[in-house]
N, C-alpha and C positions, 0 to 999 in steps of 0.2 A: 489493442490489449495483448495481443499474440507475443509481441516486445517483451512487455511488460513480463511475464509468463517466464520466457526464455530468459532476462536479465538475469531475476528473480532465480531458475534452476542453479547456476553458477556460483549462488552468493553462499556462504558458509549461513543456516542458520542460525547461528550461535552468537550471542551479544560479544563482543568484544570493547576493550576499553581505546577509548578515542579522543587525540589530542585535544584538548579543549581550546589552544590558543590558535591551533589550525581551523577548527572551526569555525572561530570569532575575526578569524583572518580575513573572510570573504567579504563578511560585512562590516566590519571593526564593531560590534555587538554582538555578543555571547548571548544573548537572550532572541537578540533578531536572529541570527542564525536558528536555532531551535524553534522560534516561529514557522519559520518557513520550511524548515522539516518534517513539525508537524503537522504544519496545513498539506502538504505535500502528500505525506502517510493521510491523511484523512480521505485524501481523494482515492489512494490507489485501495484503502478500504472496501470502499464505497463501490467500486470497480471491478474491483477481486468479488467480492462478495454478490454486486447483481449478474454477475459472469456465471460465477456457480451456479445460481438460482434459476437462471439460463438453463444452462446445460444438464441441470438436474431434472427440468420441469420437462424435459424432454422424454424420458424416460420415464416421468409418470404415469403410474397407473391409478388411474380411479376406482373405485367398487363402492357400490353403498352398505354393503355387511362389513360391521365390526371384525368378524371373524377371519375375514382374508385378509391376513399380511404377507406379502410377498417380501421376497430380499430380491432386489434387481441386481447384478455382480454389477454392471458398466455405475450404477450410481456409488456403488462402494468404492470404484474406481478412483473414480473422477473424485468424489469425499474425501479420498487418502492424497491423491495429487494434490489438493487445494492445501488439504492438512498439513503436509512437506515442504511450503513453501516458505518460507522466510516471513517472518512479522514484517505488515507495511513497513514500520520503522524503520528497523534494516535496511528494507529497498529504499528508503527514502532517503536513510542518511550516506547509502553508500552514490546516490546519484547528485546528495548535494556535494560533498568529497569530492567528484569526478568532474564536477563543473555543469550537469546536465540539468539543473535545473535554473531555470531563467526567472529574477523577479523584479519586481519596481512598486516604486512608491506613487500615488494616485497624487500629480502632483498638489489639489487642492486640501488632501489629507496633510499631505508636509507642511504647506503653511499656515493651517489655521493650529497645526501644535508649535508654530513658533513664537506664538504672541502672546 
């Protein structure tokens, strides 16, 4: 996940507009291409997110009176890191662009949509 984290620091937050025909290039489908970026973003989601929950639960403080709210600084920390970091998406479409991300078809799935 530490990868992932680091990638992710370097990348411009920011949507930028992206070749569509480069996209469609990798798998000669524009729609499969996008599948698989956004199964890709679903996982690093899913990752990013129990990461945090992780590291936040760390810093937990329990009390059973309503009354005590603490503000912990190292959770506000860590809450702003995660917040800073580039939408899965992003990370997902900039690693399928880059070649890093590896996929295949289940070979029984391909032929029972050919008949």
């Amino acid at each position: 996940m530490a990868d992932i984290k680091t990638k992710a620091q370097g990348l411009d937050p920011n949507l930028k507009a992206r070749d569509v025909k480069s996209l469609a290039a990798v798998t000669g489908n524009i729609y499969e291409s996008l599948s698989i970026v956004s199964k890709r973003s679903k996982q690093l989601a899913v990752d990013l997110k129990h990461e945090l929950h992780n590291k936040l639960e760390e810093f937990a403080v329990t009390s059973d009176t309503i009354e005590e709210i603490t503000e912990n600084k190292e959770q506000i920390e860590i809450s702003k890191f995660y917040e800073r970091l580039p939408n899965p998406s992003i990370i997902a479409t900039e690693e399928f662009v880059n070649g890093e991300i590896h996929s295949h078809y289940n070979d029984r799935h391909r032929n029972n949509n050919r008949r």
